[in-house]
C-alpha positions as CSV (number, residue, x, y, z in Angstrom):
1,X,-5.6,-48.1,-14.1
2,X,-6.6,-51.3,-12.8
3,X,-8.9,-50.4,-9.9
4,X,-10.4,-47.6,-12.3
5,X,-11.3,-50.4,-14.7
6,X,-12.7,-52.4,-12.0
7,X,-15.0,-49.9,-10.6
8,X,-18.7,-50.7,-11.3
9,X,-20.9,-49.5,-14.2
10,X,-23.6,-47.9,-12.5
11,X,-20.4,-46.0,-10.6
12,X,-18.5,-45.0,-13.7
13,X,-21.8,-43.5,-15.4
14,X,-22.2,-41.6,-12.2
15,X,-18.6,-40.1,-12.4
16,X,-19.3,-39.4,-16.0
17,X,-21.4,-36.7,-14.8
18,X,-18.6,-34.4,-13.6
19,X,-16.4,-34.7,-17.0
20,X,-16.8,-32.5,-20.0
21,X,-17.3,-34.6,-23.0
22,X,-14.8,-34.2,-25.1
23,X,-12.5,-35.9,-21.7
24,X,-15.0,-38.6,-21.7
25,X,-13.8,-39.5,-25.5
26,X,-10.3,-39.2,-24.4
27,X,-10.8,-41.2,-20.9
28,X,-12.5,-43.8,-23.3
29,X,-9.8,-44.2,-25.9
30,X,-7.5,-45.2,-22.9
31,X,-9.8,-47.1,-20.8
32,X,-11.7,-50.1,-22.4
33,X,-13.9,-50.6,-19.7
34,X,-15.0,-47.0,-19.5
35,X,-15.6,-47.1,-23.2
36,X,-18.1,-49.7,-22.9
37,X,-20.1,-47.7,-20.7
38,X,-19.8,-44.4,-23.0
39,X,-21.0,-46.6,-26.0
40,X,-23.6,-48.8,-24.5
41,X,-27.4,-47.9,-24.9
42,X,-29.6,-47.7,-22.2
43,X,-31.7,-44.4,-21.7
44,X,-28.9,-43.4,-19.0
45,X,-25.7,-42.8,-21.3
46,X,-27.9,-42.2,-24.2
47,X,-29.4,-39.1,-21.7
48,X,-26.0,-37.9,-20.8
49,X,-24.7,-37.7,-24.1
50,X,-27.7,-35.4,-25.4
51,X,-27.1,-33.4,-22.7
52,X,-23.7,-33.0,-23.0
53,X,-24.4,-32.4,-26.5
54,X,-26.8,-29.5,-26.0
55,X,-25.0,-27.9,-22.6
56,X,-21.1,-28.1,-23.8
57,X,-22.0,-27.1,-28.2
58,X,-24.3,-24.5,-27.5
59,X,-27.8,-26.2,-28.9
60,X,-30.6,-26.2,-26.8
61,X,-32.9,-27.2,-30.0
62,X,-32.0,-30.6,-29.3
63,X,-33.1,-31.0,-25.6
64,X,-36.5,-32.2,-26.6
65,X,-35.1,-35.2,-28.9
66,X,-35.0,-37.6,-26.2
67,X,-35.9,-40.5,-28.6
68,X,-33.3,-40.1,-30.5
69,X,-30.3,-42.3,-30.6
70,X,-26.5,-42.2,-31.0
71,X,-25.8,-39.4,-29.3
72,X,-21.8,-40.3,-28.4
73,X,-21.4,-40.3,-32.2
74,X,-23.3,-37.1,-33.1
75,X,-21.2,-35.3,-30.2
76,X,-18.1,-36.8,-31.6
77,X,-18.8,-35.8,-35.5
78,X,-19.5,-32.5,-34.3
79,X,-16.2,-31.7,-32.4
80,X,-14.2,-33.2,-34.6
81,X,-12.8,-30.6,-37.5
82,X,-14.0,-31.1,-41.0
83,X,-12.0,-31.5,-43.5
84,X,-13.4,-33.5,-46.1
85,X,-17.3,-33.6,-48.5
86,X,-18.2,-36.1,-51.2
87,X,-21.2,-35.0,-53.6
88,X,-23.4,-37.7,-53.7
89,X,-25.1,-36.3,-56.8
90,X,-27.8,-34.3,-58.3
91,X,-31.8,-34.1,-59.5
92,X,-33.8,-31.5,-61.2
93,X,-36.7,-33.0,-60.5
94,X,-37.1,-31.3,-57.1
95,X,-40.5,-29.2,-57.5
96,X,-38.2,-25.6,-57.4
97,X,-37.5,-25.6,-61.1
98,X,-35.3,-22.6,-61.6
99,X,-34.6,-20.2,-59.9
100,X,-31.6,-17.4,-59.0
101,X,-31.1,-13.9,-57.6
102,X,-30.5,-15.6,-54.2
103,X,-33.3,-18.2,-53.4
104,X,-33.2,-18.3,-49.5
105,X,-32.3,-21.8,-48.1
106,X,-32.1,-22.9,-44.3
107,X,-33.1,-25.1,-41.5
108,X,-36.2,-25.4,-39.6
109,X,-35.5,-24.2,-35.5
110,X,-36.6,-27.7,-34.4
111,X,-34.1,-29.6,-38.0
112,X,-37.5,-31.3,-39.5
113,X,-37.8,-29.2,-42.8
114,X,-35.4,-27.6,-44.8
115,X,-36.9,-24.4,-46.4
116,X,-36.2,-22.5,-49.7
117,X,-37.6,-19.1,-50.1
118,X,-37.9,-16.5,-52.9
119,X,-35.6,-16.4,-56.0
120,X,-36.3,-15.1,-59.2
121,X,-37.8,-18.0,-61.2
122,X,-39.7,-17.8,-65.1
123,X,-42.3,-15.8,-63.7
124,X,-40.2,-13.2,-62.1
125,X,-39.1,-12.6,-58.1
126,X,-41.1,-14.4,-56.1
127,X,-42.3,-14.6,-52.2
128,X,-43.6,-18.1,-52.0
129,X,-42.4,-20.6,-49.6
130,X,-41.6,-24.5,-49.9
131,X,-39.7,-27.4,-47.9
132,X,-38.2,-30.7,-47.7
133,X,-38.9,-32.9,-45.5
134,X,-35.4,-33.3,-43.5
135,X,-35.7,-37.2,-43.0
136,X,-36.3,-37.6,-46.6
137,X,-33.0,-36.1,-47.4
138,X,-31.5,-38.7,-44.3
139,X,-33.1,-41.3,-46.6
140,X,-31.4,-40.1,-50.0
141,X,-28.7,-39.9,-48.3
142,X,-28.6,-43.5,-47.0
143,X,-29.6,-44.8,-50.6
144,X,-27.2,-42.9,-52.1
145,X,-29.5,-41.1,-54.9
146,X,-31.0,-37.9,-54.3
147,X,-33.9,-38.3,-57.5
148,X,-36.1,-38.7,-54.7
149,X,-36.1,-35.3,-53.2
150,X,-38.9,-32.9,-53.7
151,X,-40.0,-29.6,-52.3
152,X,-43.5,-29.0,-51.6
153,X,-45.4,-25.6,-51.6
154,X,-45.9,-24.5,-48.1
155,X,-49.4,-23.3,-48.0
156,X,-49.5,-19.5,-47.0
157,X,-51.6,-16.8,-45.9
158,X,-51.7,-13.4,-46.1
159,X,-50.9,-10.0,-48.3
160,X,-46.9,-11.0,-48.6
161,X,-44.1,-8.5,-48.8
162,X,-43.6,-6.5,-52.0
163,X,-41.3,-9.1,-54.6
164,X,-37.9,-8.2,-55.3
165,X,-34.6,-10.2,-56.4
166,X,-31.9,-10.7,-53.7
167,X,-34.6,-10.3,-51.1
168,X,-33.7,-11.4,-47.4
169,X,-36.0,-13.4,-45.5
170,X,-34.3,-13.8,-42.1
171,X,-35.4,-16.6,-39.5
172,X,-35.6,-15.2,-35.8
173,X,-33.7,-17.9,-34.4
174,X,-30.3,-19.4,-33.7
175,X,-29.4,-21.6,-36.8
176,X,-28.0,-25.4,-35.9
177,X,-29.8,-25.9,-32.7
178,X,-29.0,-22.5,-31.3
179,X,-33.1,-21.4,-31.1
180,X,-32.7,-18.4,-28.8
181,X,-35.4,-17.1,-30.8
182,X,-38.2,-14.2,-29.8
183,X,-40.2,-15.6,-26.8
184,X,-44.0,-17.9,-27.3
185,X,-45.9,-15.2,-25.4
186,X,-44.5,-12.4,-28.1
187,X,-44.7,-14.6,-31.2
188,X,-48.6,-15.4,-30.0
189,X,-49.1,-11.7,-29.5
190,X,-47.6,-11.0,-33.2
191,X,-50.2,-13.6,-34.2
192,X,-53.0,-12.6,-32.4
193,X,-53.5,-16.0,-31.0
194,X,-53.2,-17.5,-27.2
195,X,-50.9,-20.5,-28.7
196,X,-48.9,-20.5,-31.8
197,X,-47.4,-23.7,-31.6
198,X,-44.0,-24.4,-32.9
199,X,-44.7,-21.2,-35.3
200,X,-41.3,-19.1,-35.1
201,X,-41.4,-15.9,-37.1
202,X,-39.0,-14.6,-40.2
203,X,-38.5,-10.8,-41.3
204,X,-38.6,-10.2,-45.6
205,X,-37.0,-7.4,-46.2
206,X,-35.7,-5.1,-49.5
207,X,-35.1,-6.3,-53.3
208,X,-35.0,-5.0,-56.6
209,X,-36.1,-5.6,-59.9
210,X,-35.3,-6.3,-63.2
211,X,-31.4,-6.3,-63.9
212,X,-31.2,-5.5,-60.1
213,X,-32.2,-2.1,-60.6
214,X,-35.3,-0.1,-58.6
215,X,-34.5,-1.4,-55.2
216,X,-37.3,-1.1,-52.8
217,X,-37.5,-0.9,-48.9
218,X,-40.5,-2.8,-47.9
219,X,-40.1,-5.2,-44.9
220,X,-42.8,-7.7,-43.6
221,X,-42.8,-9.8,-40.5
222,X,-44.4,-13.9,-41.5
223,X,-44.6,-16.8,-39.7
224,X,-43.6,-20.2,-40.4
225,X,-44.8,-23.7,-38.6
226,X,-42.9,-26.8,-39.1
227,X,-45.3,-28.8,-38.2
228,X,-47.9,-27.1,-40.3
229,X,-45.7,-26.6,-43.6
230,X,-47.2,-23.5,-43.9
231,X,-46.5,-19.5,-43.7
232,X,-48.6,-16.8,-42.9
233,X,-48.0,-12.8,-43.0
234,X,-48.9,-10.8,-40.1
235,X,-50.2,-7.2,-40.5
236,X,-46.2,-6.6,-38.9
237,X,-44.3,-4.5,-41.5
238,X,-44.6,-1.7,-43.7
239,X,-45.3,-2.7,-47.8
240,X,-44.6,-0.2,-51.1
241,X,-48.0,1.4,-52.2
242,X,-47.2,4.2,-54.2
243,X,-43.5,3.8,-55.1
244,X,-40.8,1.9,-55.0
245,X,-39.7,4.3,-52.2
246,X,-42.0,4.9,-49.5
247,X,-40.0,6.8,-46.2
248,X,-37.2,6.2,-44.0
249,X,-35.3,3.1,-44.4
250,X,-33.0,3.0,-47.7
251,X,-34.1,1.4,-50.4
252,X,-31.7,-1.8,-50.8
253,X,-31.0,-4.9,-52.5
254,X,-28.4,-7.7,-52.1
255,X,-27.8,-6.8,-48.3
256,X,-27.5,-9.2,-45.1
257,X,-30.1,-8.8,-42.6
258,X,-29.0,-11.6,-39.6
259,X,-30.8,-12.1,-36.3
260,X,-29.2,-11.4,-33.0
261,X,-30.4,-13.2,-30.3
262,X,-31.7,-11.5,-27.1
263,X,-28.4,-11.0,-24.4
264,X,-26.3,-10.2,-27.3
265,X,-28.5,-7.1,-28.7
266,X,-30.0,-4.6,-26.5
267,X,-33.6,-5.5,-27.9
268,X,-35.5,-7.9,-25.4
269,X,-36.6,-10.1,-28.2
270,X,-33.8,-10.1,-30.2
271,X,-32.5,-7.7,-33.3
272,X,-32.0,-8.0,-36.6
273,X,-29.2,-6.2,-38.3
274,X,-29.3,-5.3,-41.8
275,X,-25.3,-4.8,-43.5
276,X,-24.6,-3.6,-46.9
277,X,-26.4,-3.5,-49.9
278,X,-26.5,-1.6,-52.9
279,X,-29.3,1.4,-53.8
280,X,-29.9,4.0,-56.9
281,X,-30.0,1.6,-59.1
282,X,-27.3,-0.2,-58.5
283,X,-24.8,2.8,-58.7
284,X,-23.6,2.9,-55.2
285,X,-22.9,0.6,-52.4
286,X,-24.2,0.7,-48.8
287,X,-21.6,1.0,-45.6
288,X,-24.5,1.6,-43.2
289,X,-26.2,-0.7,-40.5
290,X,-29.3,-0.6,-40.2
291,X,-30.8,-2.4,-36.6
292,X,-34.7,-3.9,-36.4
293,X,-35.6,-4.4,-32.5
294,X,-37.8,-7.3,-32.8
295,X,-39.6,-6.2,-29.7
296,X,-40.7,-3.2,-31.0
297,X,-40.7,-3.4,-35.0
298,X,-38.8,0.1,-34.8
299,X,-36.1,0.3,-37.0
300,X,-32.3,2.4,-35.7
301,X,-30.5,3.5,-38.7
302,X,-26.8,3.9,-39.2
303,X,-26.0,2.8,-36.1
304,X,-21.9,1.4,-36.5
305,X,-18.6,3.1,-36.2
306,X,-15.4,2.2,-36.0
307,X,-13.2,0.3,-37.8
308,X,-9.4,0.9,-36.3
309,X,-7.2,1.9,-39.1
310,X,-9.7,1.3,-42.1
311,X,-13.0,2.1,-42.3
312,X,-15.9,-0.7,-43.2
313,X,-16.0,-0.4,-47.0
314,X,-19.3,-0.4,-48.7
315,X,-20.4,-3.5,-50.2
316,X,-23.4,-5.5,-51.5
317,X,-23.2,-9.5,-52.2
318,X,-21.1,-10.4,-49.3
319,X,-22.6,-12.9,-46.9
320,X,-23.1,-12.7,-42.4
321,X,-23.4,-14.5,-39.4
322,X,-24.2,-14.9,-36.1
323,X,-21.6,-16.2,-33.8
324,X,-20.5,-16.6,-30.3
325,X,-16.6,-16.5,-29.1
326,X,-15.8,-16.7,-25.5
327,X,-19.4,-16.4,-24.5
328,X,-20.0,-13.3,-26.5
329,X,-22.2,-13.3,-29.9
330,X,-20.5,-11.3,-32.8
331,X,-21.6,-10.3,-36.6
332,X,-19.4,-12.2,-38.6
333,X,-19.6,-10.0,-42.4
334,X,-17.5,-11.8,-45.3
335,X,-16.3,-10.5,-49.1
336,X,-18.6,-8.8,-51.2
337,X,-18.0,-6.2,-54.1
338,X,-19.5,-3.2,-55.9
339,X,-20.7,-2.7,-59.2
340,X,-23.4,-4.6,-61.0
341,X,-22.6,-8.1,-61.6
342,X,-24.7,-8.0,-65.0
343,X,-22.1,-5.3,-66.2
344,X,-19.2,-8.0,-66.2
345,X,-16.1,-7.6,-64.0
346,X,-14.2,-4.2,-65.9
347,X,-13.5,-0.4,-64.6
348,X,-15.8,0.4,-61.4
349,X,-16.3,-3.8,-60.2
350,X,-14.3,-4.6,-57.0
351,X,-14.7,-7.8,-55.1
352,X,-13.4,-8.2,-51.6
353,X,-11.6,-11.2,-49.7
354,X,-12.1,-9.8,-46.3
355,X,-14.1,-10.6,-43.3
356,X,-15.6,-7.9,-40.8
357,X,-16.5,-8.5,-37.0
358,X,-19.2,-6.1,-35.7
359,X,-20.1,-6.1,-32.0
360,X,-24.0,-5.6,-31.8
361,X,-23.7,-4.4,-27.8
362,X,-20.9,-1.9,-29.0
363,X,-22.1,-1.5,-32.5
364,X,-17.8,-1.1,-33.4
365,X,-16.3,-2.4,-36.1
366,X,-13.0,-4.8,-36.1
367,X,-11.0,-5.4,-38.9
368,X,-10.7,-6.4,-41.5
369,X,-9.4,-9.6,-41.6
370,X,-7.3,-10.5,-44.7
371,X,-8.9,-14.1,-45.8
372,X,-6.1,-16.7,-47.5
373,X,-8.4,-17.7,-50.1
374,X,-10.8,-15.0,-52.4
375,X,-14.6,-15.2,-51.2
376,X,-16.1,-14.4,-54.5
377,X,-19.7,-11.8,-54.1
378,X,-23.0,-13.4,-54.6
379,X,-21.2,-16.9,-52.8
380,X,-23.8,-18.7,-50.1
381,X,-22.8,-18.9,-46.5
382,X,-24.0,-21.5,-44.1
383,X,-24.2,-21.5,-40.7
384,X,-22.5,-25.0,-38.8
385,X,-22.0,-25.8,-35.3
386,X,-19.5,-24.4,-32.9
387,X,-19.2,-20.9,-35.1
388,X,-18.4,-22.3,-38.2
389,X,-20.1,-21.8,-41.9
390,X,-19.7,-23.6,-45.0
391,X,-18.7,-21.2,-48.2
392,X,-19.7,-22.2,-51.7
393,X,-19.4,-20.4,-54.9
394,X,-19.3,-16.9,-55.7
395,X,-17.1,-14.4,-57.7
396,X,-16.4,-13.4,-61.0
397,X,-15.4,-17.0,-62.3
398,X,-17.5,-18.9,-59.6
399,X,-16.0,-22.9,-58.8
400,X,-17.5,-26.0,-57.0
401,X,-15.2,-25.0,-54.2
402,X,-16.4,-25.9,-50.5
403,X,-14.7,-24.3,-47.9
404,X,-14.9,-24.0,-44.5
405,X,-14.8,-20.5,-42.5
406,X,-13.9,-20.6,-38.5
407,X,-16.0,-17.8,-37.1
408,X,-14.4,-18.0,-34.1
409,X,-11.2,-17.3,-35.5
410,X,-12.3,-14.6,-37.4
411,X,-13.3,-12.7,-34.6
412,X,-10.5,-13.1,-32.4
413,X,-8.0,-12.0,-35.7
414,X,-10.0,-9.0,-35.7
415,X,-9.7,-8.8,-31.9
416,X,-6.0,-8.5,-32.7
417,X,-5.2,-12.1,-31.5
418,X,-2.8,-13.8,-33.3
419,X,-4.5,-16.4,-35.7
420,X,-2.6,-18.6,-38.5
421,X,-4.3,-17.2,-41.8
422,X,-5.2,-20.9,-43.0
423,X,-7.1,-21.4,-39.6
424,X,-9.7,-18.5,-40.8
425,X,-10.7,-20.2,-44.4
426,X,-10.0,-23.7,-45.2
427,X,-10.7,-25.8,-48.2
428,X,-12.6,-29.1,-47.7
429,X,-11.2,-31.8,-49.8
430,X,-13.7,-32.5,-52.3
431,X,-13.4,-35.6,-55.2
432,X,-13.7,-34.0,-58.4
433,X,-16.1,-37.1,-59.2
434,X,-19.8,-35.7,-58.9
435,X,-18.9,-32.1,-58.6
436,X,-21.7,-29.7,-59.4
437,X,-21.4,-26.5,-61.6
438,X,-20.0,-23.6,-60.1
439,X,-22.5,-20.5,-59.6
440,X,-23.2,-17.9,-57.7
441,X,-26.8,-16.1,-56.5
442,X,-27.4,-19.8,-55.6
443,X,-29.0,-21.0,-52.5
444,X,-27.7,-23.8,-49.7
445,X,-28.0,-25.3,-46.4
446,X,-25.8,-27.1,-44.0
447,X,-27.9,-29.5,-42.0
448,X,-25.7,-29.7,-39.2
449,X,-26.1,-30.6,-36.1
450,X,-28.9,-33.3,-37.7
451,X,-27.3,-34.7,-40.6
452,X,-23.6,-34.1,-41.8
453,X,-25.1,-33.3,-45.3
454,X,-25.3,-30.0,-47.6
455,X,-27.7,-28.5,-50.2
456,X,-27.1,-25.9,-52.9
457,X,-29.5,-25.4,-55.6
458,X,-30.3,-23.4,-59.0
459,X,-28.2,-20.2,-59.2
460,X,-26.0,-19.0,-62.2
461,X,-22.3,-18.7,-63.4
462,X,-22.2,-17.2,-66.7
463,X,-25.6,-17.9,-69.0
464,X,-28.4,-19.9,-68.0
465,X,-29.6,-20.1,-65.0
466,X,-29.5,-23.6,-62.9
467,X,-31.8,-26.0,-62.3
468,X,-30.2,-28.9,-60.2
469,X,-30.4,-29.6,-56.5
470,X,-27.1,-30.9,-55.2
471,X,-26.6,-33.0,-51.9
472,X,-23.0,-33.0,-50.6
473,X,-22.2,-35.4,-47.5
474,X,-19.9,-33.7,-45.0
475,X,-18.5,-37.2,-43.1
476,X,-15.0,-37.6,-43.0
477,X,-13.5,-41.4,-43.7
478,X,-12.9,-41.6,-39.9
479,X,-16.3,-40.8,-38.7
480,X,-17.1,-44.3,-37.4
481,X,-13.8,-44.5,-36.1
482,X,-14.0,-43.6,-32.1
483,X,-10.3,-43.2,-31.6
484,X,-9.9,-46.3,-29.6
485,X,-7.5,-48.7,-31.6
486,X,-6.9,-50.9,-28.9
487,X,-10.2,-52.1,-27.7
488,X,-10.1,-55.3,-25.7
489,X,-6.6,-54.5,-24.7
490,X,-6.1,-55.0,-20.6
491,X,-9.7,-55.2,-20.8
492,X,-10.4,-58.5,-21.9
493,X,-14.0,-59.4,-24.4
494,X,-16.3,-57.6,-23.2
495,X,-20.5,-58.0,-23.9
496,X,-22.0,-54.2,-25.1
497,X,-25.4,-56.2,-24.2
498,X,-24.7,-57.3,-20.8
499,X,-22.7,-54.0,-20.1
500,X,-25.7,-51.9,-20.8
501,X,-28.6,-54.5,-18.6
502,X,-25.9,-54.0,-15.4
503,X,-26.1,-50.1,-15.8
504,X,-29.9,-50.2,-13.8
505,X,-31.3,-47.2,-15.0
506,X,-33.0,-46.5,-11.4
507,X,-29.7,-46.5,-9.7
508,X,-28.7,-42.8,-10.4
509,X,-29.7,-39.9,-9.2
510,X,-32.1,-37.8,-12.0
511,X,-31.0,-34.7,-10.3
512,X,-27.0,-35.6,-10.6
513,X,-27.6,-35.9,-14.9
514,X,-30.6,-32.5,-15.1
């Protein structure tokens, strides 16, 4: 121990490059010396961390932040299990006003906006666009109020997609740093220009209308910049004319449509696949699965089988997501119901509190998974790191419950690896101070890997519709402690300054940390 403590800082950084990170926490919770180095500073660790970061958690979004800081405690926050949320509180003062029938919420591909899309709102189902500006919700955060946040209309372009309640509007990327999203040369093609920028494009697809009735089949392909805060439609997509039914595709409403990167779908940009959903008027259920290649805009229906002992139930309000386990990307497909939820919960509703796993290379189905806690329909699933999703609301008798589901483990249950039932769903523990309504056809966010905070806004539970955006921070009481409780001990004081001026940055080899 002694002659590993004594070796030289520029040396230990060096070494550093061979070791995983999550052993470099470990090696620096025994060795004080090492920790110094892992904590300091200077452009060097502060380079390997980020890299580590994006290599060993799977988020190549965050390559391009080089002048960020702190990344030894964003890599440690986002290993580390969560367990624990505090609300932080409330506004209605946001610029959404109300809205339900499923608003669309979610990150940005590069985590500078957050984005709400759709909803039905006073004037009906809409298809407009707005964001929030991720560092102004860092700065609520930090304050501690959240009157300060305030969507602003993205400005758009375009004939949209015909309106419809419960719409989908699915990004073409990875969520939470994942990107993996439809190449630059394609996305400039589908825009007719030579450089779109950080434009990334987004697939609207199906709805209904009044008293979710009249479902429609009309899908649209738009862009959205970042950068720009703005939207535009592309001449991509097919939109009603006539009627409410126009050919192939089945007319839908309150489905999933989730994107599957390129590698994991046999599409060269990507595919998305569209789950569920009910049809004729609400009176029946959807078991089919319905694939969009992205590189072609050419739609495969009722592609799935499968299923072992039970076959995939039909199912509209349940929730999806993309995840990878042991290097492999799966459809992760949770809860859901049948029946229309304005007809009250009596003879003919059913809600499930199951999870699916569909291979997209396969298209098979495996499960399902018995879930220890009820997933009520019309709940909000968010995407986190590492295959992970935050759960919120839902059901007949929806609560301010916040709980998270392990992807990961999910798919291996329905693998048929054994998996401890309370390891697939688990309740955050949440202070019943601040606690927002519970609802369901609500949106939310997770805004993970940035910020360990969550949104949820508008929605309804029984009545009137909601109008409050809610800001939930995700940090556990031990977030700022690094696991080292023994600091100087054997190691003597030690100076973070004069640690990081003896690491000299030119002293290792930019090949050895690329």
């Amino acid at each position: 121990r002694h002659w590993l403590e004594a070796i030289s800082c520029e040396v230990k950084l060096a070494v550093m490059e061979f070791v995983d990170g999550k052993s470099a926490v470990i090696v620096g919770s025994v060795l004080p010396g090492w920790r110094r180095v892992l904590l300091c500073t200077c452009v060097r660790a502060e380079r390997w961390w980020r890299l580590t970061t994006v290599r060993e958690l799977g988020m190549p979004a965050l390559a391009g932040l080089e002048s960020e800081r702190g990344w030894r405690d964003k890599f440690v926050r986002l290993v580390r299990p969560l367990t624990r949320a505090s609300w932080l509180g409330a506004t209605t003062k946001h610029g959404l006003r109300d809205r339900v029938a499923a608003p669309q919420m979610f990150v940005g591909p590069a985590g500078r906006r957050v984005f709400c899309y759709g909803g039905w709102s006073r004037l009906g189902p809409q298809t407009d666009l707005h964001s929030l500006d991720v560092a102004a919700v860092a700065a609520a955060a930090a304050a501690g109020s959240v009157k300060t946040l305030k969507f602003v209309a993205c400005h758009d372009k375009g004939r949209p997609v015909s309106r419809g309640a419960v719409q989908t509007l699915t990004p073409l990327w990875v969520p939470c740093g994942g990107d993996e999203g439809p190449s630059t040369d394609f996305v400039a093609r589908c825009l007719g220009t030579a450089d779109p920028g950080d434009a990334r494009l987004a697939v609207a697809f199906g709805g209904a209308g009044g008293g979710y009735l009249n479902e429609h089949n009309d899908w649209k392909v738009v862009s959205i910049s970042e950068s720009r805060n703005d939207m535009e439609w592309t001449h991509v997509g097919r939109r009603r004319r006539d009627s409410f039914h126009t050919d192939e595709l089945t007319s839908r409403c309150a489905h999933t449509a989730t994107f599957v990167p390129r590698g994991d779908s046999e599409s060269a940009e990507g595919a998305v696949f569209v789950v569920g959903g009910h049809t004729l008027d609400c009176s029946e259920s959807l078991a089919t699965v319905d694939v969009l290649d992205v590189a072609s805009w050419t739609w495969s229906q009722d592609v799935a089988s499968g299923g072992g002992a039970a076959a995939f139930v039909g199912r509209h309000g349940h929730s999806a997501f993309f995840c990878r386990c042991d290097g492999l990307g799966y459809l992760v497909v949770v809860g859901g119901g049948t029946g229309n939820i304005l007809h009250g919960f009596g003879q003919g509703i059913q809600e499930f509190d199951d999870a699916w796993v569909l291979d997209p290379r396969t298209k098979e189905w495996h499960g399902p998974v018995q879930l220890p806690t009820p997933v009520g329909r019309h709940h909000t699933l968010s995407p986190a790191p590492r295959g992970r999703a935050l759960v919120f609301g839902g059901g007949a008798r929806p609560t301010a419950d916040l709980a998270l589901l392990d992807g990961v483990a999910v798919v291996k249950a329905a693998l048929g690896r054994a998996v401890p039932p309370h390891a697939l769903l688990m309740p955050l523990d949440v202070p019943s101070t601040g606690r927002p309504d519970g609802r369901k056809m609500h949106a939310a966010a997770c805004l993970l890997p940035w910020l360990p905070l969550f949104l949820c806004y508008g929605g309804w539970r029984f009545g009137p519709h909601f109008s409050d955006l809610c800001l939930a921070d995700l940090r556990s009481p031990d977030d700022d402690d690094d696991g080292d409780k023994g600091d100087d001990a054997g190691g003597g004081d030690h100076d973070d300054d004069a640690v990081t001026a003896e690491i000299d940055d030119d002293a290792i080899d930019d090949d050895a940390i690329d």
